[in-house]
Wavefront OBJ file of the C-alpha trace (Angstrom):
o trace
v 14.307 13.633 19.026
v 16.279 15.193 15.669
v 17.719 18.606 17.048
v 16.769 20.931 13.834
v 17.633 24.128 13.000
v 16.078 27.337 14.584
v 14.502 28.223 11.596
v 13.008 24.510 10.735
v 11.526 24.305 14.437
v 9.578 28.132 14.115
v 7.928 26.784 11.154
v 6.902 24.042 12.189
v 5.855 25.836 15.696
v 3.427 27.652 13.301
v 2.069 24.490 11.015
v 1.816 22.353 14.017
v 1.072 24.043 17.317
v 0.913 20.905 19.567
v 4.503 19.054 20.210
v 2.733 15.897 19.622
v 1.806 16.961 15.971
v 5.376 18.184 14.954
v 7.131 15.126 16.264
v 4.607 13.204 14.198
v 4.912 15.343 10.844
v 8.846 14.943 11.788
v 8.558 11.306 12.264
v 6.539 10.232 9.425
v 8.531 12.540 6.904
v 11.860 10.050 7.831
v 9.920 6.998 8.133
v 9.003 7.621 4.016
v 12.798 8.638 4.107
v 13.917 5.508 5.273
v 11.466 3.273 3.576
v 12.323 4.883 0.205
v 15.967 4.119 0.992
v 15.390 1.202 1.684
v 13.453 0.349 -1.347
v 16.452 1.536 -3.497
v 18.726 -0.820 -1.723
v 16.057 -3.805 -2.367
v 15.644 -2.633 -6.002
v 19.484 -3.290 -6.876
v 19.591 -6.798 -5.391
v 16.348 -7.583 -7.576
v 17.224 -8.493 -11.206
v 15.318 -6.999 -13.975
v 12.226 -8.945 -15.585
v 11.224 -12.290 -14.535
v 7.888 -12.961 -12.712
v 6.905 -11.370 -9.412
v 4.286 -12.430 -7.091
v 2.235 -9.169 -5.594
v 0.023 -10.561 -2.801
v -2.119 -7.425 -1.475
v -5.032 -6.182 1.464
v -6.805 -3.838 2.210
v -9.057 -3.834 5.420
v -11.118 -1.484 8.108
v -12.359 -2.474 11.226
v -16.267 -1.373 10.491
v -16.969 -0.562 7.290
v -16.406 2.111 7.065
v -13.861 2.054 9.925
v -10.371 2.627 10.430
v -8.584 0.776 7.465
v -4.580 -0.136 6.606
v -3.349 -1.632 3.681
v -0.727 -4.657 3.449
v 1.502 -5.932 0.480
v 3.836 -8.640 -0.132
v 6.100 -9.057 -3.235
v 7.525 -12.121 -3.988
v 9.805 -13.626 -6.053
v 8.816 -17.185 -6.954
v 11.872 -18.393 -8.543
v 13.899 -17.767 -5.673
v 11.425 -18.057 -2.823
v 12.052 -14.984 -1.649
v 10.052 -11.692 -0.407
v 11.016 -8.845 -2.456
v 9.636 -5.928 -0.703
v 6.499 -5.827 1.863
v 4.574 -2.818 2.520
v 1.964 -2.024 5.075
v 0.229 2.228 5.934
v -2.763 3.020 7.461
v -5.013 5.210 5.341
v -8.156 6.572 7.591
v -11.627 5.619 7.248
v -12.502 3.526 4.251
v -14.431 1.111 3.373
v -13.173 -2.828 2.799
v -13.569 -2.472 -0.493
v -11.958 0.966 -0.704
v -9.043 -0.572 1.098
v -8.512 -3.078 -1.270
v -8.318 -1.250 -4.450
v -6.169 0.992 -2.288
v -3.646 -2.023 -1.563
v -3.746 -2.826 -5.032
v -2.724 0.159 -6.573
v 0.320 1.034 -3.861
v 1.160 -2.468 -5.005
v 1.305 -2.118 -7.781
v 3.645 1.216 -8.016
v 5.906 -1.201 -5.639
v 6.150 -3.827 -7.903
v 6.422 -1.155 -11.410
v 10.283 -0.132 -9.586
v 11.393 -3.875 -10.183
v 9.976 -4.154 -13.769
v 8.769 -7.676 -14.442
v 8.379 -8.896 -17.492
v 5.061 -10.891 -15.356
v 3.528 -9.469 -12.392
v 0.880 -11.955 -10.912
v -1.381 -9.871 -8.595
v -3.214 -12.288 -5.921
v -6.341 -10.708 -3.828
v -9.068 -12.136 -1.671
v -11.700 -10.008 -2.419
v -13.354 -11.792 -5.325
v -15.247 -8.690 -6.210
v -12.035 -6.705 -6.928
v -11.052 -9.634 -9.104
v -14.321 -10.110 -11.038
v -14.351 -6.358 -11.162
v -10.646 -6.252 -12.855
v -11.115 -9.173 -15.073
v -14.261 -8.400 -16.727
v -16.535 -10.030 -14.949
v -18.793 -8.011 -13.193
v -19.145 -3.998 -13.674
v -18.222 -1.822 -11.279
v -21.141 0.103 -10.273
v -19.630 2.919 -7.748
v -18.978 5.542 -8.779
v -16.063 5.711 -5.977
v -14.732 2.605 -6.998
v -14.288 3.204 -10.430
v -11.927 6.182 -10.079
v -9.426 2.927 -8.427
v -10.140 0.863 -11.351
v -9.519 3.295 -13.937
v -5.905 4.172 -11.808
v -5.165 0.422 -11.425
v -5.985 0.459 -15.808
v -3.809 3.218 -16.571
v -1.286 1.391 -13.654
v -1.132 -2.268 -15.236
v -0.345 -0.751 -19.184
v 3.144 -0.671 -17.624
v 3.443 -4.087 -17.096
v 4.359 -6.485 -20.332
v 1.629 -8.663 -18.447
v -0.240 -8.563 -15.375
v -3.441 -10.773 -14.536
v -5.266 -10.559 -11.415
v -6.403 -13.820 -9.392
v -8.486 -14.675 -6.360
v -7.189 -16.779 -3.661
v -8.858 -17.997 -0.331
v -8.101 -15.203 2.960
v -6.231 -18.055 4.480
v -3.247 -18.051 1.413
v -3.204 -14.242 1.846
v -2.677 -14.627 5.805
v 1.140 -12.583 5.073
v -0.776 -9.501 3.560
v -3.651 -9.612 6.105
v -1.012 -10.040 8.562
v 0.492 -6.347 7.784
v -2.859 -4.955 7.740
v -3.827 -5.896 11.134
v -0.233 -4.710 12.560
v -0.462 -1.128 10.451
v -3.872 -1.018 12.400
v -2.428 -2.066 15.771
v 0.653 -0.077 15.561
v 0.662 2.382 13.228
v -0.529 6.050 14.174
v -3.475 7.452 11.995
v -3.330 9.252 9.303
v -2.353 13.430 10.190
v -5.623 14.473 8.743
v -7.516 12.033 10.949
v -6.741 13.291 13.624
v -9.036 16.067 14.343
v -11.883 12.961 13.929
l 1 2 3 4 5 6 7 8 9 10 11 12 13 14 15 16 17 18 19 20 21 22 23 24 25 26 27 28 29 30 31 32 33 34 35 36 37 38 39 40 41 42 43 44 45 46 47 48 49 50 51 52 53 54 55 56 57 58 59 60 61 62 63 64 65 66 67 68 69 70 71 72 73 74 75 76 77 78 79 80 81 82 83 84 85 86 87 88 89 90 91 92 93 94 95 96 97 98 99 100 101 102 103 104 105 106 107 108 109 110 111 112 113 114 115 116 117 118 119 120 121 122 123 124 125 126 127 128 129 130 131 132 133 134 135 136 137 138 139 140 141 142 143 144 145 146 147 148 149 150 151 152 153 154 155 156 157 158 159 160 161 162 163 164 165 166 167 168 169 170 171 172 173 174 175 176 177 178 179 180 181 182 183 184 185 186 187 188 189 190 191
């Protein structure tokens, strides 16, 4: 573990009692740190505009259940994955998840600024939802619409398309390995 100053360690002593929970707080806080990094390094190597591909999932083992999200972005033109993604996020629901998966992609994909941005999803009631076709009736739900609304006016274009579970098997992929290997959430814990 990160030796940190006297002064660091009381506090945390006093926010986190249990070791455990303060070398989890620490840990997470430079995973972000890294991943953030990281993303800025990915973000230079990306040209600006063109079309990217953001594949995204959301799922909880029992529904509600313990639920992760996973994204992909791809570029098509050169065949290559821009940036995947994948965080647990406590108990949701499936469909919770997804909008969930949607909208972190979606503040991925906003850092490389396509000029197209084709969002595909396997949950054809997210997709009906976001295209017009069918209402969305709960009342929890439509808080993530109207963020993924507000989200997708920074985009020159974005559409949203359904595609079979089996074509989203990279995004499912990092769902079921943020579930496997991920720790929970801090404020699950006490659950």
């Amino acid at each position: 573990m990160i030796k940190l100053p006297a002064s660091l360690e009381k506090h945390l002593q006093e926010l986190f009692p249990k070791v455990r929970e303060r070398e989890k707080f620490v840990a997470d806080i430079l995973r972000d740190a890294l991943d953030s990094h990281e993303g800025v390094e990915e973000e230079q190597n990306v040209s600006v505009g063109g079309t990217l591909h953001l594949f995204s999932d959301g799922g909880s083992r029992g529904n509600p259940g313990q639920s992760a999200i996973g994204i992909v972005l791809e570029d098509p033109t050169r065949g290559q994955i821009v940036r995947e993604h994948m965080e647990r996020i406590g108990i949701e629901t499936n469909n919770v998840a997804e909008y969930r998966a949607l909208i972190e992609g979606l503040k991925i994909a906003k850092r490389y600024h396509p000029n197209r941005l084709v969002c595909h999803l396997d949950s054809e009631l997210i997709v009906k939802q976001l295209n017009g076709e069918y209402k969305v009736r709960v009342p929890t739900l439509k808080i993530f619409f109207d963020e993924i609304a507000e989200l997708i006016e920074e985009f020159p274009f974005a559409s949203f398309v359904h595609i079979p579970r089996g074509d989203n098997f990279r995004a499912d992929a990092l769902v079921n390995k943020a579930l496997d290997t991920l720790p929970m959430p801090h404020y699950e814990r006490g659950k």
